[in-house]
Structure formats: C-alpha cells, structure tokens
C-alpha positions in Angstrom: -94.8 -11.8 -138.3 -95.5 -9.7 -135.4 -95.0 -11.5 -131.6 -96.8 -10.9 -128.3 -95.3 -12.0 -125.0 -97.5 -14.9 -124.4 -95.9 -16.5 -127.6 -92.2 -15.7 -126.8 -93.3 -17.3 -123.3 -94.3 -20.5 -125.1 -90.9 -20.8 -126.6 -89.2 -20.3 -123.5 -91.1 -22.7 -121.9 -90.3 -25.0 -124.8 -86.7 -24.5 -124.6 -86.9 -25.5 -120.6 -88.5 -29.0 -121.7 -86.2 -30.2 -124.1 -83.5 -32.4 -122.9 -80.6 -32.2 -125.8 -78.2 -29.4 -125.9 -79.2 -29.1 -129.9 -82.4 -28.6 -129.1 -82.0 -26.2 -126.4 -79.6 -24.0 -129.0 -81.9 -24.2 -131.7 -84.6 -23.3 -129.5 -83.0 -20.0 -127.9 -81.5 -19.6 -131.4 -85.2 -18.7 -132.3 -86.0 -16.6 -129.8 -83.3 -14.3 -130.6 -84.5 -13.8 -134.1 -88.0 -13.2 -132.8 -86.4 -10.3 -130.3 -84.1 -9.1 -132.8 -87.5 -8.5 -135.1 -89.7 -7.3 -132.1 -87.5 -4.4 -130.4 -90.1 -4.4 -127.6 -89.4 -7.6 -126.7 -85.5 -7.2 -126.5 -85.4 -7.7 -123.0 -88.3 -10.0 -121.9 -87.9 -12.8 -119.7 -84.0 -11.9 -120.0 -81.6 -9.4 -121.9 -80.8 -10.5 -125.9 -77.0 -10.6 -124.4 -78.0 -13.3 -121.6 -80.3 -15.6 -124.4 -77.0 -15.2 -126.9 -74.9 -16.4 -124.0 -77.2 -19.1 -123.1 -77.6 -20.2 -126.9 -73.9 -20.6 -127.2 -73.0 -22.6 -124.6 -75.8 -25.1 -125.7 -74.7 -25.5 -129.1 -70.9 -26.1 -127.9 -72.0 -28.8 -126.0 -74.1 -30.1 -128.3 -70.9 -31.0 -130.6 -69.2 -32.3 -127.8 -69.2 -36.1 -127.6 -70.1 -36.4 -131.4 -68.9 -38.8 -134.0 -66.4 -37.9 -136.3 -67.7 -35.4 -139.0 -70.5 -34.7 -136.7 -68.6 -32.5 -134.4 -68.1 -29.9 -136.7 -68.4 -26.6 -135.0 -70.2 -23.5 -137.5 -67.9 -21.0 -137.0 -69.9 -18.5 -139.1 -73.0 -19.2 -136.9 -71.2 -18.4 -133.8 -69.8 -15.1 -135.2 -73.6 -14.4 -136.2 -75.0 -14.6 -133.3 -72.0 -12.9 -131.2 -71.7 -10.1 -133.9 -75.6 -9.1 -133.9 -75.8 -5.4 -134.3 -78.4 -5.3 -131.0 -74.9 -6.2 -128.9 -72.6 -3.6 -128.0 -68.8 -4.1 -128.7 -68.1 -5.3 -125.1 -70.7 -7.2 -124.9 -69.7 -9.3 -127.9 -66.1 -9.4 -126.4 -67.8 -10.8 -123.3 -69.4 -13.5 -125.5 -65.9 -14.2 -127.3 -64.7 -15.1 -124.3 -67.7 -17.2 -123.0 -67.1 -19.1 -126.7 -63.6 -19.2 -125.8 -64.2 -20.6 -122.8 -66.5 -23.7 -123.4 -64.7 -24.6 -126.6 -61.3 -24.5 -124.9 -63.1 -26.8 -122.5 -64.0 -30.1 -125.3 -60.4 -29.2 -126.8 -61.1 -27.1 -129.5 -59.1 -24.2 -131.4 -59.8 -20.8 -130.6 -57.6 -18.8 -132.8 -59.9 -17.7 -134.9 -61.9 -16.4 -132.0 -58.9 -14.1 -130.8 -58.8 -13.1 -134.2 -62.4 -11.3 -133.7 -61.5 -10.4 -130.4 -58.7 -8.4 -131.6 -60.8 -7.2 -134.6 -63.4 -5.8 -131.7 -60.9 -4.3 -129.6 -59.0 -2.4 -132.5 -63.2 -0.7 -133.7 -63.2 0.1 -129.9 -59.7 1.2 -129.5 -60.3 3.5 -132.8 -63.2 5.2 -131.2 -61.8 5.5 -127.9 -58.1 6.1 -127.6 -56.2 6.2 -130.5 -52.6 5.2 -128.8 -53.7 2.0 -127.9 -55.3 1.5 -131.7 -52.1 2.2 -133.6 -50.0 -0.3 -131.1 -52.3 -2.8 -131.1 -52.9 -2.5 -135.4 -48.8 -2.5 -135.3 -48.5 -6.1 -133.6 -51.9 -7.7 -135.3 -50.1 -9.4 -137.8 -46.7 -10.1 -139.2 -47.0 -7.9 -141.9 -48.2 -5.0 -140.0 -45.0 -5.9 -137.4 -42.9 -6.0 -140.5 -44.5 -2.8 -142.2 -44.3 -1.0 -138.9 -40.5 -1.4 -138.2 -39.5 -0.4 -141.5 -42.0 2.5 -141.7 -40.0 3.5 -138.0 -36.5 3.0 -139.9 -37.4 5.1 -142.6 -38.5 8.3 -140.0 -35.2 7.2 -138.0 -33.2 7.8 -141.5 -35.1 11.3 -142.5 -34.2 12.5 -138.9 -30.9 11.9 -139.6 -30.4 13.7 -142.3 -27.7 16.3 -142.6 -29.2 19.8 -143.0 -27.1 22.9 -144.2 -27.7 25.0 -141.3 -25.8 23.8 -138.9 -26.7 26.6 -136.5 -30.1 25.4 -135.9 -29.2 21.8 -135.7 -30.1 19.7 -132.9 -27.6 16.9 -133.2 -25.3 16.1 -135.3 -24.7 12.6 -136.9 -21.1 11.8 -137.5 -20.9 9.0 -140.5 -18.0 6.6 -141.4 -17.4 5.5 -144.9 -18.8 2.0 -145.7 -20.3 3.4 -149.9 -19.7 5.2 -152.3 -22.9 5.9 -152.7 -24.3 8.8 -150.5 -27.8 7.2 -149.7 -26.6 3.4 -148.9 -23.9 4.8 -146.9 -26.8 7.1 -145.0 -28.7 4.0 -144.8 -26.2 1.8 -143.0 -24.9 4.0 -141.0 -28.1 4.8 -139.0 -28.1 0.6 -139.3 -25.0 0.2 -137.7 -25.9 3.3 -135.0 -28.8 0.7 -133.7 -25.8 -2.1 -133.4 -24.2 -1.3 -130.3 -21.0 -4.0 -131.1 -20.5 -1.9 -134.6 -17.9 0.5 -133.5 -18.6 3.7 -136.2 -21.3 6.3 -136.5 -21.6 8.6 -133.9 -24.5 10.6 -132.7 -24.1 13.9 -130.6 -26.8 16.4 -129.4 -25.9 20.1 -129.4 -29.5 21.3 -127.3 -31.6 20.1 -124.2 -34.1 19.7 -127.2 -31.9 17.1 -128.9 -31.7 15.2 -125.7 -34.9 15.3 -125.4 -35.8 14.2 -129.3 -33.4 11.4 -128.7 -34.3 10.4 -125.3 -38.1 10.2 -126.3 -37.0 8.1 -129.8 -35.4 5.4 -127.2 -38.3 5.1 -125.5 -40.5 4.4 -128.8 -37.6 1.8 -129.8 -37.4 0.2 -126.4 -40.7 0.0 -125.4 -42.6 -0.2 -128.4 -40.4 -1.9 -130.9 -38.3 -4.3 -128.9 -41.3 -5.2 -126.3 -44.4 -4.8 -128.3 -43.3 -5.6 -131.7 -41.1 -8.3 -131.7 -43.4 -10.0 -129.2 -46.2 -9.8 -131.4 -43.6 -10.7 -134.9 -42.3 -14.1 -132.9 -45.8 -14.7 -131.7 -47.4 -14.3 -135.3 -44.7 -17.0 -136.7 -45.9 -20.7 -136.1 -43.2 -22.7 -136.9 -45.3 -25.2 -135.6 -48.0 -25.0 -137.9 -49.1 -27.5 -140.3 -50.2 -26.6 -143.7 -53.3 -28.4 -145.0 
C-alpha cells in the first residue's frame, strides 16, 4: 500500500501522543516498515537510522520495570531492525552500541550483542583491510584461537625443515635426540625451541635474510600470538558460566 507524507505525518504525530514506551516502539516500529516500503520517504521528518534509534530505546525501556516473564527482551526483533538492509554497516554498529547501551543500563546481558558487533566489523574488515580481518577472525572464538595456533605451529615446523642444499640455506636448525622417530623428534624439537628453560635445539642464521625471516617470525609470535591470541583464548573461556 502506497504512502503519501500527510499519512507518515499522522503517525508521527501519533507516536508523539502516546504515553507508554510500548506504544511509542510499536508506533515508530511502523513507520520504519512504511519507509522501508516507500524509498521516497526514507528520510522524511528524520533519517531511517534516527527512527531505528528512537524505536530501540523505547522498546528497552518498555521491558524495564516488568513483571517476571514479562520482561523478556526479543532479541531477534532487535537484530531486525538494527540489521535492515537500508542501514549501512556502521550505522548498524552505531545502533549495537545504542542497544548496548540502554540494556546495560536495566541490567541486562549484552553478549550476544558483541557477538553481532564482531560479526559486522569482521564483513567490514573483509571489505576494507584484510590484516585486521584475519586477526580479528583468529581471536573470535576459541576454536578459531585454537585452530590458528596450531595452523602457525605447523608453518613454524615446515620452515624448519632440513633441506639438502645446504648452500642456499638460510639457517640452520640444530636438533637433539628425544625419538626415534624422525617426524616426532622434528616435532618436539621446534616445541622445545619455543621453551626457553629446555636447554637443546639450536637455531643459527647463516644470511641477513635469515635474520630477517626470524626476526619478522618473533614479531608474529610476540605480538600476534602471545598478545592477541591468548587474550582472546582466556577471554573466550568462562569458567564462570553456568550451563542451563
């Protein structure tokens, strides 16, 4: 049904007269489908962003102060409305963090809203710079913490790796004997080169570029591994979390 804006002005005007935050949500919550299904609308009386903002805050309030089983906040309506495809990325962050905001405010969770957030940032990341995407995807969860050290152990062994001409070689990895077996022994001695109190394995470069090569693999593992990933591996494991 096709809109004018003499009838989105009636519904402002009824939003303006009602008294209860409800209301006031379900009210705006209206006009938003009537923009979102009149483009030339979008931005009368105020932007879709602003009436989305306004919405939100209403209908947080509105469960404030409820009884018991009455205060249930719609989780999937919030995301709806924030996630409309007539919102850029940021300006759905912006409105993650409004939610955020009033529902830290009556004492409610917000986990699942950094949840989305991160889910945002990682689209806009992707699309933007790619750096930031693959250390943030890294630290998202414990699996990709977990999946991400071991993938960086596995490189750390192939590099390793004896190679038959020695004359091109940029470094040259001196093993001790803990196996028998040629790829466990491989294994745990590039283990036991990242435990500084194991006195064994030694690694020497033979170039500038070897320095280099190692110097720029201390950086990943220092920065990246011990900052960002553990971080993000301790901070993924709630041991105070209660099952239901």
């Amino acid at each position: 049904m096709p809109f004018n804006k003499t009838s989105l002005d009636n519904f402002y005007e009824s939003v303006s007269k009602h008294k209860l935050h409800s209301d006031k949500a379900q009210g705006l919550a209206t006009i938003i489908e009537i923009k979102q299904n009149n483009s030339h609308l979008a931005d009368y009386h105020c932007s879709l962003y602003l009436d989305t903002k306004r919405m939100l805050a209403h209908y947080i309030q509105s469960k404030d102060g409820k009884d018991y089983g009455y205060d249930q906040l719609d989780c999937d309506f919030i995301k709806k409305y924030i996630e409309q495809d007539y919102l850029t990325k940021r300006q759905q962050l912006a409105l993650y963090e409004k939610a955020s905001s009033c529902l830290k405010a009556i004492g409610e969770d917000v986990k699942w809203i950094q949840e989305r957030e991160l889910n945002i940032r990682l689209k806009l990341f992707l699309k933007e710079n790619l750096l930031k995407y693959i250390i943030v995807l890294s630290g998202k969860s414990t699996k990709n913490c977990l999946c991400t050290l071991f993938l960086l152990f596995v490189i750390e062994n192939l590099v390793l790796l004896p190679i038959a001409d020695n004359e091109h070689a940029l470094f040259v990895f001196t093993e001790e004997h803990y196996s028998n077996n040629q790829i466990i022994n491989h294994i745990a001695n590039v283990l036991a080169l990242r435990l500084d109190w194991i006195k064994g394995p030694e690694l020497h470069c033979l170039s500038w570029v070897g320095v280099m090569m190692v110097f720029i693999w201390l950086v990943i593992y220092l920065v990246f591994v011990a900052n960002i990933l553990f971080k993000n591996l301790f901070k993924n494991i709630d041991i105070y979390e209660i099952p239901e």
